[in-house]
N, C-alpha and C positions, 0 to 999 in steps of 0.2 A: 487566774490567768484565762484569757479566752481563748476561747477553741475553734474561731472560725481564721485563723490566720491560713494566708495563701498555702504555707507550706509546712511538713510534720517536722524535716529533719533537711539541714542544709551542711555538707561537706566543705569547712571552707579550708585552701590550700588542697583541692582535689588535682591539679597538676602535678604536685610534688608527688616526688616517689614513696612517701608513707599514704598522702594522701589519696592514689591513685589505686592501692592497695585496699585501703578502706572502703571507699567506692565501689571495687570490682567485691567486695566481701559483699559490700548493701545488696546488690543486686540481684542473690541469693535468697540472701537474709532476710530480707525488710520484707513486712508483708502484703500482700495483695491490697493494692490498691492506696498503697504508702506513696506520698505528696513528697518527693525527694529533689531536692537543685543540687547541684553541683555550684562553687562558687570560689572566685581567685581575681586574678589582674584581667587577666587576657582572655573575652571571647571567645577569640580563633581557640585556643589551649583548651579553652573548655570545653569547644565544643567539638573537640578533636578527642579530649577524654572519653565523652559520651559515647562517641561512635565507639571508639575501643572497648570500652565494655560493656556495650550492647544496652544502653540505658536509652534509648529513643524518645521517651516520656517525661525524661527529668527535665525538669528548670535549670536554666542558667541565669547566675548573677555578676555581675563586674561588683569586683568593690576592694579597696584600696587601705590596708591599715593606715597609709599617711592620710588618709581622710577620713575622718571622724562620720562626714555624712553620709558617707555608702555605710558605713559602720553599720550607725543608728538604722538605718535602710532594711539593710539586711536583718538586722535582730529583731525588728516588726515583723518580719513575714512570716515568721516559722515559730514553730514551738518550739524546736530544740536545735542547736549548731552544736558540731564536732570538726574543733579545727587542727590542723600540724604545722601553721605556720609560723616557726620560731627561729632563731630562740626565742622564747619568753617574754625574758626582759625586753629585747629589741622593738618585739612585734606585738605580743601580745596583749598589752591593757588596752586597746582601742577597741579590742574586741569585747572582753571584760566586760567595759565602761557602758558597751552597746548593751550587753546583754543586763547588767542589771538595773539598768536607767527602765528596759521594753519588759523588764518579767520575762526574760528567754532562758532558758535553760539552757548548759554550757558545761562538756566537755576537750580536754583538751588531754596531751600529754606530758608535759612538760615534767623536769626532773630536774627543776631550778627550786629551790625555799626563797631567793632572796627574790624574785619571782611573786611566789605565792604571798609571802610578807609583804609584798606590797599591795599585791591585791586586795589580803584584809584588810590591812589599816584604809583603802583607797574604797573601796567599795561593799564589804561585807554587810555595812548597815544599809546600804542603799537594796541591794540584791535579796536581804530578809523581808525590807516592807515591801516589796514587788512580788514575792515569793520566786525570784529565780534562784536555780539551785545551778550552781557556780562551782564545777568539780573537776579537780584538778588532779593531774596524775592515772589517767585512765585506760594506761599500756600496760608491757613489762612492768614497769614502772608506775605506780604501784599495786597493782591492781590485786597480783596472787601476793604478796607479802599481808594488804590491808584486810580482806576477804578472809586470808586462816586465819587470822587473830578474832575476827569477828565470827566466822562459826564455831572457834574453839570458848568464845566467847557464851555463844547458843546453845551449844552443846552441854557445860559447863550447867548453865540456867536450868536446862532439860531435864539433868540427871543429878541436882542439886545438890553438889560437888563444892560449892563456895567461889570465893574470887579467882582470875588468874594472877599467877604468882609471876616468878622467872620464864621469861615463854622467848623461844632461840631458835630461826629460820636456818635453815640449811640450805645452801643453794646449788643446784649440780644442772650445768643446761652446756649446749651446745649451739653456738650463734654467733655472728660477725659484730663488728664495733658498725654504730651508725654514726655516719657523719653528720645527722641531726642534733646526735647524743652529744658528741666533738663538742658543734659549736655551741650547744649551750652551756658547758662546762668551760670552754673561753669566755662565753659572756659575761659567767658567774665572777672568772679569773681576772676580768676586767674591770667589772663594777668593784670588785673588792680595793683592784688597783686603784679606782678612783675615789675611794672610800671607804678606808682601810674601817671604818665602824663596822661596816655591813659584815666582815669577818665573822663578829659575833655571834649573825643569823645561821652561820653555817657552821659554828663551832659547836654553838648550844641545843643538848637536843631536845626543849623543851620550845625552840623559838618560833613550833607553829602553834602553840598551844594557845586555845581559847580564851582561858582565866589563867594568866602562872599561880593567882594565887592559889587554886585549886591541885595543881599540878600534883601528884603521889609524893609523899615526902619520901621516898626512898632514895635518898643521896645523891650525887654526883652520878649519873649513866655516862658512862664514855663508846662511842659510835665504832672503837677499835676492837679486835679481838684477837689473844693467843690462847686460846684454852685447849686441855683438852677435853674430847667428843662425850669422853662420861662423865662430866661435870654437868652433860647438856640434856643425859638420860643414861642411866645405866645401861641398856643395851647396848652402846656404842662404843667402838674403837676407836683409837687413832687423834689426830689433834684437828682443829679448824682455826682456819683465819678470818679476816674481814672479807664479807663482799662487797664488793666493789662498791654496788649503791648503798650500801647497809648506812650512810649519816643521811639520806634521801628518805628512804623507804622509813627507817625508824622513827623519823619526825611527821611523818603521815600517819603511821597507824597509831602515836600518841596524840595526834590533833582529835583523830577519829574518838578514842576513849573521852577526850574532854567535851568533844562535840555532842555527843551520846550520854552525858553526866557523868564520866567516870567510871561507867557500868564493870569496866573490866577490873579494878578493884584498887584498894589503896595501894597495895604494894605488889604491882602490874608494872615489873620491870622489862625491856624487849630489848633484843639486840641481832643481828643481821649478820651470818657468818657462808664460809664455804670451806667444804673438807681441803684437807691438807696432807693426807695418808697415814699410814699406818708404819711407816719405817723408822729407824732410829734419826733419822734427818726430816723429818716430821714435824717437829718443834720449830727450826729453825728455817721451813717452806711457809710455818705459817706464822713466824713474825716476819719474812719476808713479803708473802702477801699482803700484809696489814702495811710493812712499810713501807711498801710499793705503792700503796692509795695515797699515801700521806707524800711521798716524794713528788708521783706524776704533780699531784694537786699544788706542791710547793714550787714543783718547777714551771710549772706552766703560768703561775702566777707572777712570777718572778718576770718570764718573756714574756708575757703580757703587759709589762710596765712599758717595752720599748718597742718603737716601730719594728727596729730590727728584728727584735724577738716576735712580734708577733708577721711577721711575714716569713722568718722563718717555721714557726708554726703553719702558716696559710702550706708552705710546701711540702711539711711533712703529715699533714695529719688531711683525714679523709675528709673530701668537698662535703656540705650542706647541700641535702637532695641528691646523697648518691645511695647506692647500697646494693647488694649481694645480686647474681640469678637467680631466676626461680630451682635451680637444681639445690643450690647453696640453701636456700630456703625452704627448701621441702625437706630437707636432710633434717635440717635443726630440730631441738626439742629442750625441754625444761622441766626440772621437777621439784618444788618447794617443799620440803618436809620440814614444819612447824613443830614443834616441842613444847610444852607446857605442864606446868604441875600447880594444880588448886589449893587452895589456905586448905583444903582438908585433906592433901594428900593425894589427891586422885591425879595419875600420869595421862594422859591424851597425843594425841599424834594429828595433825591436820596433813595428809598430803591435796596440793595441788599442782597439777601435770597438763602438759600439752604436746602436742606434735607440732613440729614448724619453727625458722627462728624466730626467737624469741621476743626480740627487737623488730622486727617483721611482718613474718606470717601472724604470730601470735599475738602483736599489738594491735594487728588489722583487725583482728577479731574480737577483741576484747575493749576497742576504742568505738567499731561499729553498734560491739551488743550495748555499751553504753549511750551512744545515741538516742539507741532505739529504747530502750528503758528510760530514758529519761522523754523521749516522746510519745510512748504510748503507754505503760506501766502506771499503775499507781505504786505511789511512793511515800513514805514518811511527810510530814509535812513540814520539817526542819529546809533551811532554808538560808542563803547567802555564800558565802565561800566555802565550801565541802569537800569531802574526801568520799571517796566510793564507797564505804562500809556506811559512814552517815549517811549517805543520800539517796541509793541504789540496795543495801546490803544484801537482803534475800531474793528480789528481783536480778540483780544483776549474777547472783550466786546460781541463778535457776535459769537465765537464760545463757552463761557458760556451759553448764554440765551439757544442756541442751544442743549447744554449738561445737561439745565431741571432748572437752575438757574435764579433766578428772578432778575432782572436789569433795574432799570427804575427811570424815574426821573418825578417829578410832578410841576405843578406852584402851592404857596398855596397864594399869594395874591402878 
């Protein structure tokens, strides 16, 4: 890739309220003497952004996902774009398409599979021979799920311990729904409606996988959970359910093992959960939670068939480009504690923690430090549609912990 492009790192969707947050992160972040644009629709917007936080020095770009040629435009300038403008499916492959045609590297957030599947099958071979690395999922979503798995992964290596086995995310965070999150989970609800195949992408959780053929033979995984906690490590009480994103997050950090050769092991099963207590109504919070994922999802797809339905959705569910105050925001916080047990026995614990919600503060920072890893870090030389453990793994592990975020893995027997 060459290294004399206009610019290091381009924001695009820096108007919108995730994007706007990112932005005001870089400004901190990014280092002395970082080549940064700002870029959207509108100008004026943008250049209204810049004054607000204090970026005097940044570029501005116009450029237009319904036009391919600001696309292309854009993806020449810079080494790296991190954009939030979605949903996804809607908006996102013109971006995509720009970046792997120019060799640009490309963050986003997105928390679509049916999304991402398109993306491979449409571009991954084009974005390997350019060497852009094309990664996706680089918030909340997935960033602290993909990351534990990959240092319990390292860890694992280190202390030569064998494969990971059964390995089981905990999720406990405090943070508002975005209405980013909404409508891309409408989008998904729609595309399905308009092709009822695409189901399958989101049913199966093998559907971002590399090679199927290679896939772990260990059976049928199902993306639901009622268990209970000591099933997930002795030390634990109490039962757990589904979280929320756990059929999202669980088909990323299995792309990541396939992308990576499988390193995590033949029988490297994952699955995505959230406490549910420790009372004798316990059991039955956390088949409610699980059935809860499975209802909203069934329901919303259902009013996503009919005008009606989906403008009743438009009224009850949160606008695209809103989200929380900064009070609301600084409040939140998040803490993943990963579970894992190796072919030879050895128990491990990955936590990773932040301050800020999660969907938010803590996407802002986590979408930013990827940026910036992907525009000034050296990096693996793997290449095409990516996941953050593939493409970023120990760079992006070291510039979190650096950014105030806790990341660490423990032996527990």
């Amino acid at each position: 890739m060459t290294t004399t492009r206009e610019f290091d790192l381009v924001v695009f969707g820096a108007t919108g309220f995730v994007g706007k947050l990112t932005a005001l992160y870089l400004v901190s972040a990014a280092p002395a003497g970082a080549r940064i644009a700002l870029a959207g629709r509108s100008a004026d917007k943008l250049a209204a952004v810049r004054d607000e936080i204090g970026a005097p020095g940044w570029g501005l770009i116009v450029a237009d996902t319904t036009d391919q040629e600001s696309m292309d435009a854009l993806a020449a300038r810079t080494t790296a774009v991190i954009t939030t403008v979605g949903p996804y499916l809607r908006y996102g492959m013109p971006m995509v398409a720009a970046c792997a045609k120019a060799g640009t590297h490309y963050a986003d957030l997105t928390g679509e599979p049916l999304f991402i599947r398109d993306a491979i099958d449409a571009h991954h071979d084009e974005a390997a021979r350019t060497g852009a690395k094309i990664v996706n999922s680089c918030g909340y979503d997935s960033v602290p799920s993909d990351l534990s798995v990959y240092q319990l992964y390292r860890r694992s290596v280190a202390d030569n311990t064998g494969e990971l086995g059964d390995t089981t995310l905990i999720a406990t965070l405090r943070g508002g729904v975005s209405g980013g999150t909404v409508d891309s989970g409408r989008a998904m609800m729609e595309a399905v409606a308009a092709d009822r195949s695409k189901g399958a992408v989101l049913a199966h959780p093998y559907s971002l996988s590399p090679d199927k053929s290679m896939d772990p033979d260990v059976g049928r995984q199902s993306d639901l959970t009622v268990a209970r906690a000591s099933d997930i490590d002795p030390s634990l009480r109490g039962w757990v359910g589904t979280f929320v994103m756990a059929s999202h997050n669980t088909k990323i950090v299995r792309r990541s093992n396939g992308l990576l050769g499988w390193v995590y092991g033949k029988n490297f099963r994952y699955r995505e959960t959230m406490g549910a207590g420790t009372s004798p109504l316990s059991p039955l919070v956390a088949a409610g939670v699980s059935g809860g994922v499975v209802a909203a999802m069934g329901i919303g797809g259902l009013f996503s068939r009919f005008r009606v339905g989906r403008a009743l959705l438009d009224r009850i569910l949160p606008a695209p480009g809103t989200g929380p105050n900064e009070a609301t925001r600084e409040s939140g916080w998040f803490r993943m504690r990963t579970y894992t047990r190796t072919s030879s026995g050895a128990r491990y614990l990955a936590n990773f923690a932040g301050a800020g919600d999660p969907g938010y503060k803590a996407t802002a920072v986590m979408l930013g430090e990827s940026g910036l890893a992907l525009a000034f870090d050296e990096k693996p030389e793997l290449a095409g549609i990516l996941t953050p453990a593939a493409a970023m793994g120990d760079a992006l592990t070291d510039r979190l912990r650096n950014a105030g975020m806790t990341i660490d893995v423990e032996r527990l027997g």
